[in-house]
N, C-alpha and C positions, 0 to 999 in steps of 0.2 A: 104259155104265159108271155104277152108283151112287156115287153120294159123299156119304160119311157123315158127319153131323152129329153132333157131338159138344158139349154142352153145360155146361159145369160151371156147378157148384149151391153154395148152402151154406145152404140155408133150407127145409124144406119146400113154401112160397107160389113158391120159385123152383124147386122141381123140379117140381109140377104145372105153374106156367105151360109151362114147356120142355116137358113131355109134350104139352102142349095146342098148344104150338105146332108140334110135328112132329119133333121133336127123335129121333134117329138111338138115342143113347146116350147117359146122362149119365156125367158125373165126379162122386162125393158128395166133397164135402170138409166142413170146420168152417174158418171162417175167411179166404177170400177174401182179406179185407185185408191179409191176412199170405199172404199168395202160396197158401192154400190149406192146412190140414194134416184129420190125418184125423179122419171124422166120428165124430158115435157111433151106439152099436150102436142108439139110440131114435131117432133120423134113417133109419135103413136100414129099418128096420121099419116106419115108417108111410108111407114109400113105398112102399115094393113092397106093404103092405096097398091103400094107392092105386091099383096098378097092378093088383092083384089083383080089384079090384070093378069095374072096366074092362068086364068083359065081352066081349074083344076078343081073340079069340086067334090072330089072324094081327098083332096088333101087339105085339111083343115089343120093350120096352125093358130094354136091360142095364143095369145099372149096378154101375160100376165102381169101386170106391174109392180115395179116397189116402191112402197108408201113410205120414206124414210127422210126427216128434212135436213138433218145436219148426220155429220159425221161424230163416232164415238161408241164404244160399244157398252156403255152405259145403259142404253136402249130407256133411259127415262126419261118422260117429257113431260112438258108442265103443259097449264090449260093453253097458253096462247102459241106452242108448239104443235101440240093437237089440232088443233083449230087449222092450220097452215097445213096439216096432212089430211084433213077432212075437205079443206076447199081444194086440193090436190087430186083428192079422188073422186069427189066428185067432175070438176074435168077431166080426169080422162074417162070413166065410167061414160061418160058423157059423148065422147068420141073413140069407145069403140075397144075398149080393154076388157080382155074376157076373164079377167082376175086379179087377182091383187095378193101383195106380199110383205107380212107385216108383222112385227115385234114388240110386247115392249113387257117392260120387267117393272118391282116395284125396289124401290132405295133401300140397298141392303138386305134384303130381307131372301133371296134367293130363287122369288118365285115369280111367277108371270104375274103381270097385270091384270087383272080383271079385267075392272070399269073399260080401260083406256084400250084393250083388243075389244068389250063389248061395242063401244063405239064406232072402231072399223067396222067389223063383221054388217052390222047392222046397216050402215051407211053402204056398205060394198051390198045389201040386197040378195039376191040370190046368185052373182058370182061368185066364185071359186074364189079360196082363200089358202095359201101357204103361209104356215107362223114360219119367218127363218132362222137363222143361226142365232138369234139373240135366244135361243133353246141353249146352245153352247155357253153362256155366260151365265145359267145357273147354277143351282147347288145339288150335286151329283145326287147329295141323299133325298133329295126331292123330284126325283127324275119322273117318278110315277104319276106324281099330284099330279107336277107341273103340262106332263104329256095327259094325263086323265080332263083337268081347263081345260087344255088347249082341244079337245074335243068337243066337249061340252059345249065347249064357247063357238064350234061352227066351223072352225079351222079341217081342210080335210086334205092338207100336206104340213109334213114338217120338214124342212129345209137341216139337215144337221149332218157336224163333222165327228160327233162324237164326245165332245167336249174338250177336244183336244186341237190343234190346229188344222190339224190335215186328214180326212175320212182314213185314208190308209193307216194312220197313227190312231184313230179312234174307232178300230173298226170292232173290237172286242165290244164298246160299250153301246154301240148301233145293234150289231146282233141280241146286246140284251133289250133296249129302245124296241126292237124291234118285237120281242117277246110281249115287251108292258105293252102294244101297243097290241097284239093281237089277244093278250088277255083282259084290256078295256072295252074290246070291241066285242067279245062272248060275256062281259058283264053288262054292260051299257047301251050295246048294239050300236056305239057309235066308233065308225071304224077310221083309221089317219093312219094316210101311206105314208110309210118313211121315206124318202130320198137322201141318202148320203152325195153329199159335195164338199170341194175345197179339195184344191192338190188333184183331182180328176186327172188320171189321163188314159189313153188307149194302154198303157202299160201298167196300169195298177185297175182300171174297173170291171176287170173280170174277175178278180181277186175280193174285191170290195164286196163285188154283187154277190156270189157266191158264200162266204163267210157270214157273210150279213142276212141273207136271205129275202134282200130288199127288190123291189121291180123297180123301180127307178132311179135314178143315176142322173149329176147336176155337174156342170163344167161350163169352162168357158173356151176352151181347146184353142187357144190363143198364140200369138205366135207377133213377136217385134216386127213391126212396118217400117220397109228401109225408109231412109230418112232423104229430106233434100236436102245435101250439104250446104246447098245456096243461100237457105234461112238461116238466121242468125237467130240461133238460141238464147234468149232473154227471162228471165225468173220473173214470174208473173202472180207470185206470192213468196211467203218464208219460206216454205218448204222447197219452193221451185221444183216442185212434180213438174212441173211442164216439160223442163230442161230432160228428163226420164223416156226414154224411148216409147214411143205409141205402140198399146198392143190393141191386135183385133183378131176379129173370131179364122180361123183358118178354117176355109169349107172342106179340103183336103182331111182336116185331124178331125173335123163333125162326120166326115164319110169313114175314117179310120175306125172311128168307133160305134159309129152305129154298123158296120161289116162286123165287128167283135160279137157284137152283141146279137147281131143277126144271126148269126152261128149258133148260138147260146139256145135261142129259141127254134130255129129248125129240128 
C-alpha cells in the first residue's frame, strides 16, 4: 500500500524543497500563517514551470490548490465571497492546477454547506477535490452526514485533524472518520480518503498512520528561516505576523518522512 505525502506550501523556496524532498503532492496556498488561503495564479506558474524542466516524466507531482479568500474558521461566506473564490479558481484551473481544496459550512447549524461546495466541485470540473479542515469545525454528532455530503457532493479527500487541534490529539476520532468513511463507501460506492494533518511530524506520523489506518499523511515539515539581522523589522499590520520568524518547507524533514514511511511500505 502507498501512502501519500502531501505537503502544503506557500512560498516557491518551500514547494521546490518538498519536490526535492519526495513529496507525493503539494497543497499551494498564500499564507500559511493564517491557516492557509489561496495562492496566486504567479505562484502556480513558476512551479509547475519548476516541475516542468524536471526532466522526469514518471515523477508527476499534482498540485492542488486552496480555494479560501479571507481568513477565519467560520468557513461561511456570502454570495460576493463566493464569487471571489469562483473567479479564483477558475485562474488558476486555467494555468495549470491539478486540484483544488475547499470548505465551507453552514451558520450554526453544524454541517457542511451544500449549495456553496456544489458550486466549487462543479466549477473545479473533473479535477480533484479535497474538502479541508473546515471538516474539524463541525458537530461531532454529525460526523457521518457531514462525511456522507462531502462524498456525495464529489469531494474524494478530506483534509482532517480530528476535530481536535493537532491529528496526534485527534487520532482516536480519524480512526472512527476513518471507519464512516469506509462504511459509506460499501453503502454508496462512493469512496473519500482520509488524510490526517496538523502537528505532522516525522515523530508522530508513524503513530497517526497506524492507529488511524489512513494512506495518507499532510504536513508542512517546516522549519524557521535564519533571518537578515540587517532588515529592520517593521509591523505591516495589527497583528505584525510579519515581525514572527519565516517558516518554510525543509526538504531534509520531507526526506525524513517519507524514509518513515518508506519502511512502512517495504
Amino acid at each position: 500500500m502507498h501512502i501519500l505525502v502531501e505537503i502544503c506550501v506557500d512560498t516557491y523556496e518551500s514547494a521546490v524543497a518538498a519536490i526535492q524532498g519526495g513529496a507525493d503532492r503539494l497543497e499551494l496556498c498564500s499564507a500559511l500563517s493564517e491557516g492557509g488561503l489561496t495562492p496566486t495564479v504567479g505562484l502556480l506558474r513558476q512551479i509547475k514551470q519548476y516541475l516542468s524542466e524536471q526532466n522526469d516524466p514518471t515523477k508527476i507531482i499534482p498540485v492542488y490548490c486552496m480555494i479560501r479568500c479571507r481568513r477565519g474558521s467560520d468557513f461561511c461566506y456570502s454570495e460576493q465571497e463566493m464569487n471571489v473564490m469562483l473567479w479564483d479558481l477558475e485562474m488558476l484551473k486555467q494555468y495549470g492546477a491539478d486540484g483544488f481544496v475547499f470548505g465551507a459550512l453552514e451558520p450554526s447549524s453544524g454541517r457542511v454547506h451544500r449549495e456553496h461546495c456544489e458550486q466549487i466541485v462543479a466549477a473545479a470540473g473533473k479535477l480533484p477535490m479535497t474538502f479541508h479542515r473546515a471538516i474539524d469545525c463541525t458537530d461531532e454528532r454529525l460526523l457521518e452526514e457531514n462525511l456522507n455530503l462531502v462524498a456525495q457532493l464529489g469531494f474524494s479527500t478530506v483534509l482532517t485533524s480530528g476535530l481536535k487541534p493537532t491529528a496526534e490529539q485527534g487520532m482516536e476520532t480519524i480512526a472512527n472518520m476513518k471507519a464512516m468513511t469506509m462504511n459509506i463507501a460499501k453503502v454508496t460506492g462512493k469512496s473519500l480518503q482520509l488524510m490526517p494533518g496538523s502537528g505532522i511530524s516525522a515523530g508522530n506520523a508513524l503513530q497517526v498512520l497506524q492507529l488511524t489506518g489512513c494512506d495518507a499523511i499532510h504536513g508542512s515539515a517546516s522549519i524557521v528561516k535564519p533571518s537578515d539581522d540587517t532588515t529592520r523589522a517593521l509591523p505591516m499590520g495589527a497583528t505584525n505576523v510579519d515581525a514572527l520568524p519565516l517558516k518554510v518547507c525543509s526538504s531534509a524533514k520531507v526526506q525524513e518522512l517519507r524514509r518513515l514511511i518508506d519502511n512502512i511500505e517495504a
